[in-house]
TIGU-239028 format. One record per residue: residue in three letters; x, y, z of N, C-alpha, C in turn. Coordinates in pm, whole numbers, plus 32768, in hexadecimal, padded with zeros to 4 digits. Each point is the difference from the previous one (the first is absolute). Layout:
ALAXYZXYZXYZ ...
! end
This chain:
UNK3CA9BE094298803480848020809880017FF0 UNK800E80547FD180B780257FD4801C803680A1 UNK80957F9D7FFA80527FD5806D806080BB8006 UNK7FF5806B802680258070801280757FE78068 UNK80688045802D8071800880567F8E803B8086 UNK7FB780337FE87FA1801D80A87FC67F728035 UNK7FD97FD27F807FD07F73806380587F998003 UNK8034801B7FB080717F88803980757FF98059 UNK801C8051802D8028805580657FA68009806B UNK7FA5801980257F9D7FD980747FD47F8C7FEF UNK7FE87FCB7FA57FBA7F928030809B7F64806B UNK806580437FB3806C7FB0803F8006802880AD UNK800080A7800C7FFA801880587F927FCA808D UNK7F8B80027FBB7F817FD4804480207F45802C UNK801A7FAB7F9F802B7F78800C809980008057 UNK80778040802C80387FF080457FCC801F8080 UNK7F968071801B7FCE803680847FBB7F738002 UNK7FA1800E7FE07F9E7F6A8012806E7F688010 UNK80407FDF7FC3806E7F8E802A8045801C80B6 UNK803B80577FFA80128008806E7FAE8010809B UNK7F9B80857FCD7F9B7FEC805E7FDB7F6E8036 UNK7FB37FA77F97800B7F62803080447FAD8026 UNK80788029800D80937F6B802C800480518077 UNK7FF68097801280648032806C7FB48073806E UNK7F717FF77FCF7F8A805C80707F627FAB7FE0 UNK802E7F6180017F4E7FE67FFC7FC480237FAC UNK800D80577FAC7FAB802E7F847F9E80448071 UNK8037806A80657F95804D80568005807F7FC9 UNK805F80667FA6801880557FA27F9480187FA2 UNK7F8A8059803F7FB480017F84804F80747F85 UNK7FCC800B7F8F802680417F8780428094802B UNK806B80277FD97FFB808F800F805180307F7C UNK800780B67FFA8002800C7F8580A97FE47FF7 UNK80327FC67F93808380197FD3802080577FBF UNK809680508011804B80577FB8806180038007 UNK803E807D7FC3808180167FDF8021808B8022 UNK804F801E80528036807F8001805480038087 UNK8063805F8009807F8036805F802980677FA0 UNK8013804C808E804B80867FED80A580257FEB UNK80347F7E804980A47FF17FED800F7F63802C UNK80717FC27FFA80167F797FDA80167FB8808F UNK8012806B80537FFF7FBD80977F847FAB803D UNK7F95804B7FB77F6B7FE380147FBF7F5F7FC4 UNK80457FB37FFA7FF27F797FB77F767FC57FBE UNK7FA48038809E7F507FE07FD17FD380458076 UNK7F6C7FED80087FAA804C80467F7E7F98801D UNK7FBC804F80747F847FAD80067FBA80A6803D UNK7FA580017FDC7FA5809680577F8D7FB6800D UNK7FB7802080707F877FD180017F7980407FC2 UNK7FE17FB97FEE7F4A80637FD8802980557FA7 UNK804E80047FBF804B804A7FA87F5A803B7F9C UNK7FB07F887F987F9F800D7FAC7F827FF18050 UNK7FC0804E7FBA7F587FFA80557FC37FEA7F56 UNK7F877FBD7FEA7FD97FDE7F8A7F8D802A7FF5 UNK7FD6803A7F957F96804A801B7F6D7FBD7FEB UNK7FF47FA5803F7F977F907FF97FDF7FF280A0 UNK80768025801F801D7FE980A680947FB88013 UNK80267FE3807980797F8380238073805C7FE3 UNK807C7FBF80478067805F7FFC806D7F577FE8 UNK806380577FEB80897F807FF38060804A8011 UNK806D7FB58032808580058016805080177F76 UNK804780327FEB80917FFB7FAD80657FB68012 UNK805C7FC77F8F808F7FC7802E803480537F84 UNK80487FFB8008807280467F9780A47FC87FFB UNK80177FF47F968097800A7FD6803080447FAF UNK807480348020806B80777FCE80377F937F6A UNK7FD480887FC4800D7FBC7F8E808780137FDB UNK805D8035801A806D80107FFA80517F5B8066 UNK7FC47FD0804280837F9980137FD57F877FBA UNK7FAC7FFD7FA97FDB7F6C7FCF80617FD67FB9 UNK807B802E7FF380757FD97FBB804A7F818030 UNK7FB2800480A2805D7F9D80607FBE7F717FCE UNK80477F87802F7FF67F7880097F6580148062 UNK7FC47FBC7F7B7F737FCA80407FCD7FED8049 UNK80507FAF80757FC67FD3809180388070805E UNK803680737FFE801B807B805A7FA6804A7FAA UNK7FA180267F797F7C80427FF47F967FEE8028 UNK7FF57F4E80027F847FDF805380187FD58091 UNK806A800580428033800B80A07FBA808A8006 UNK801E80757FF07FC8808B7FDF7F3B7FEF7FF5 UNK7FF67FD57FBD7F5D7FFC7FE47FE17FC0807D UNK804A7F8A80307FBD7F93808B800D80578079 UNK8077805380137FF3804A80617F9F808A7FF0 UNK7FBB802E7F8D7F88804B80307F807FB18008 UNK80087FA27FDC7F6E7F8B80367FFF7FE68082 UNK80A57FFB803D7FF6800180A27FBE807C804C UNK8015809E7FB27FA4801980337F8180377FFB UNK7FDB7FC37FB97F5A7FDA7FB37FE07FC18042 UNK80477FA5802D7FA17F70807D803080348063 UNK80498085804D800C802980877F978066800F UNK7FCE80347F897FAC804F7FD87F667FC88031 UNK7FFC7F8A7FD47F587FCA7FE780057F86808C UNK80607FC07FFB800E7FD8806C802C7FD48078 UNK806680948002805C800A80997FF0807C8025 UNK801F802980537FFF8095800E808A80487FCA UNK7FAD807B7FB0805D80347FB58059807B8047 UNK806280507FB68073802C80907FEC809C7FA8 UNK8032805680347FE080927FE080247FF07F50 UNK7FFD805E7FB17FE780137F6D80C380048001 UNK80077F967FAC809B7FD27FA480607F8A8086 UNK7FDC80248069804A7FA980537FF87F5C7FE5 UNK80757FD8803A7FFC7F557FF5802E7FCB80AA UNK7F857FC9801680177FD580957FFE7F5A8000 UNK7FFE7FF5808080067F6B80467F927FD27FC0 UNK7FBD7FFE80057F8F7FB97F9F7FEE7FCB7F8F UNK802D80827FBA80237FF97F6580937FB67FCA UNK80528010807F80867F9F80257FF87F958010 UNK7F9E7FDD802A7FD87F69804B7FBD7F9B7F73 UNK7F9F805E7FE77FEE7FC37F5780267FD17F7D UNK8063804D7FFF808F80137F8580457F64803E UNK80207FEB807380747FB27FFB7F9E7F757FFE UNK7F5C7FE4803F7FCE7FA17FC280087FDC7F63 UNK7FE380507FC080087FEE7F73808580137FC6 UNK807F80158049808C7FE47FC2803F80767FD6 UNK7FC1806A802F807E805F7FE9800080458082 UNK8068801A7FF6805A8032808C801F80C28009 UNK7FA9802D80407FFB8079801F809E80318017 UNK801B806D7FCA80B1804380257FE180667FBB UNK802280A68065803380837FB680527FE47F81 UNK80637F99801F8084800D7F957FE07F847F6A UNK7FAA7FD380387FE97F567F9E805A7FAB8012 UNK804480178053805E7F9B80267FE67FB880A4 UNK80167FA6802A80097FA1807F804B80648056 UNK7FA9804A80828055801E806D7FBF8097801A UNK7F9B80397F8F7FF9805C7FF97F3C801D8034 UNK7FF78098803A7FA9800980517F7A7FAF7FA4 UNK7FA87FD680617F857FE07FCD7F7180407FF5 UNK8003807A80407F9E802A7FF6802F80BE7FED UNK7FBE80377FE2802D80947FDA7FAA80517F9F UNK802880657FE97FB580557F7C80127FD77F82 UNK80867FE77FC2803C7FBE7FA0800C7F837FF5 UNK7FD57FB87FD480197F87803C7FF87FCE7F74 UNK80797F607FB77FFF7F8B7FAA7FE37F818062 UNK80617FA97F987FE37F6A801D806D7FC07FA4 UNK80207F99804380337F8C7FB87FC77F817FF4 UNK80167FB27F887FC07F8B801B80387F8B803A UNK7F8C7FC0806080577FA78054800B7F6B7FA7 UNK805E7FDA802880527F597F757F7D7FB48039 UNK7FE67F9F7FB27F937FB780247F9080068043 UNK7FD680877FF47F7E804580627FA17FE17F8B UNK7F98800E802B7F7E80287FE57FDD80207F39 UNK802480A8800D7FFD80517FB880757FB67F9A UNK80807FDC7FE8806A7FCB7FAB7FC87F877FC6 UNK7FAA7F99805A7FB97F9C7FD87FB1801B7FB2 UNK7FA6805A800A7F7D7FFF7FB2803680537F9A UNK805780517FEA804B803F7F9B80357F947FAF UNK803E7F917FFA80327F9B7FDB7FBE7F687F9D UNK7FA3802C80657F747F9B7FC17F9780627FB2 UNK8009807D7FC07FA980597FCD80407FFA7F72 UNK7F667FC97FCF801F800F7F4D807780477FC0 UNK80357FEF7FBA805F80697FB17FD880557FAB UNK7F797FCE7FE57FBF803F7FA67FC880AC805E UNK7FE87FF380B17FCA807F802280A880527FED UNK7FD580717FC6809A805C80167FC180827FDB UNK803B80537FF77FEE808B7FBD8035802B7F91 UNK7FB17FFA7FA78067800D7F4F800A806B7FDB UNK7FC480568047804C80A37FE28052803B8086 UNK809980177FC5804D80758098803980727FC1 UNK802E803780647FE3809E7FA480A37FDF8065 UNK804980A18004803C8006805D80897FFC7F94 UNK807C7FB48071806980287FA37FDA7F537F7D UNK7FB47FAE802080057FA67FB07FCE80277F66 UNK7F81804F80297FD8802B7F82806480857FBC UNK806A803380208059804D7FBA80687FC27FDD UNK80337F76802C802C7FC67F8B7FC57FA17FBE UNK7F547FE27FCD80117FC97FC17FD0806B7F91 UNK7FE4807980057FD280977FA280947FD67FD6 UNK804780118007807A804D7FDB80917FBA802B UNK80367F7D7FF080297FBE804D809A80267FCA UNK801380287F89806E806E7FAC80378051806B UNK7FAF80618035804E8042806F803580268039 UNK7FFB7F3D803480707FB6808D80697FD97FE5 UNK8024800A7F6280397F857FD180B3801E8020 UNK80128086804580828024804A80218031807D UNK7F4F7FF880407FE3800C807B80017FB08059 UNK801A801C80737FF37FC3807F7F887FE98053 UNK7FBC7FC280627F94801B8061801E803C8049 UNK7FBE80288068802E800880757FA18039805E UNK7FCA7FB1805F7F8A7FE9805980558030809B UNK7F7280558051801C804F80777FA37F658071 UNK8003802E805E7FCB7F88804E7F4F80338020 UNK7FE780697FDE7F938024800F7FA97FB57F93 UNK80357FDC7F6E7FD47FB97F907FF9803A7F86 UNK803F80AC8029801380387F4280607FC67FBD UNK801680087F7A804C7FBF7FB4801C80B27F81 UNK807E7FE47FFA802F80377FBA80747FD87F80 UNK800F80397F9880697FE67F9F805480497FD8 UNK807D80068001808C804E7FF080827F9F7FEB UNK805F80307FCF80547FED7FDD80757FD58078 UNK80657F6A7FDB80307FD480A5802180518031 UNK800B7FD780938073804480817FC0808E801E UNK7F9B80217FF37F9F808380207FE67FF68093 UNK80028098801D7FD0801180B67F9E80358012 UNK7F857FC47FFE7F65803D80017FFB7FE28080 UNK7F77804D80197FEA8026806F7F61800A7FEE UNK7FA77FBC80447F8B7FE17FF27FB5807E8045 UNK7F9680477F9E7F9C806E80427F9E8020804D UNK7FC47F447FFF7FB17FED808880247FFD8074 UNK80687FB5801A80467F9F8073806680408029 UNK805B80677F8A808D800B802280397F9C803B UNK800A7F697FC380597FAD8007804A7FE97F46 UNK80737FA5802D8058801F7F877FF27F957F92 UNK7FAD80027F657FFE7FA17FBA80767F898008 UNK7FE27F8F7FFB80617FA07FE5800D7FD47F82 UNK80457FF17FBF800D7FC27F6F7FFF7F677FE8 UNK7FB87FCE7F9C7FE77F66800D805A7FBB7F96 UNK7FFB7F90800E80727FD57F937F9D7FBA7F8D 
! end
């Protein structure tokens, strides 16, 4: 069977869920469906439950990633994927907390497996809330098994600002970056004063 960008692209996707599930939840994660989609870039990934019902019978969970940040360094896309498996297993087997919240539970889980619950993604910042990231903790869990994971699992298609320069990489070629902290990325010309439309915080320019 001819190797298509859908399967090869899921099937990477499916072998990083499965790698991790086993180093970092027991392999107690049964199958659920994978995807792709966000509405704006704040939204990193998703997990909904019972999302698919199959028409044979049986229902499954969803995970999702925003296909817009796969631009980032590898181990903060699949940090992203590990923290909606956390709550897939708070789901199936912890008790789960009202629809989008991240509680003590789901807090308590994350930092077994090495990432560290924070509003801000940074050290110091609340741990449980509506909004809620993560950072990864140095020698935890999750950085380990990220470390020791084939090179070969990755994601060979990203869309986002990576895939607009490699369409068109001419462009840039007198342009600047310049990334908001929320995670849009934009291109203009130096010393510009943007002003980000999600966040209303102020692009920074990269060197």
């Amino acid at each position: 069977m001819k190797k298509t960008p859908t399967l090869e692209q899921f099937a990477a996707y499916q072998a990083a869920y499965d790698y991790f599930n086993r180093r970092l939840f027991e392999n107690k994660l049964k199958p659920c469906l994978l995807n792709f989609r966000g509405k704006h870039k704040r939204n990193m990934g998703l997990f909904w439950p019972e999302k698919w019902a199959r028409l044979k019978g049986g229902v499954t969970h969803e995970i999702a990633l925003n296909p817009e940040v796969l631009h980032r360094p590898l181990i903060e896309t699949f940090a992203t994927l590990v923290h909606e498996m956390a709550h897939q297993w708070q789901q199936d087997w912890g008790t789960p907390p009202r629809g989008g919240y991240h509680d003590r539970g789901w807090g308590q889980r994350m930092e077994q497996i090495g990432l560290i619950p924070s509003n801000t993604g940074e050290p110091g910042g609340k741990k449980t809330g509506q909004q809620m990231t993560h950072y990864v903790a140095k020698d935890g869990a999750f950085e380990t098994a990220f470390q020791m994971m084939l090179k070969t699992v990755s994601l060979p298609w990203l869309t986002g600002s990576f895939a607009e320069v490699v369409k068109s990489p001419s462009k840039n070629k007198n342009k600047v970056k310049y990334t908001c902290e929320c995670g849009t990325t934009v291109w203009g010309k130096a010393d510009l004063l943007i002003l980000c439309g999600e966040c209303e915080e102020q692009f920074m320019q990269q060197e």
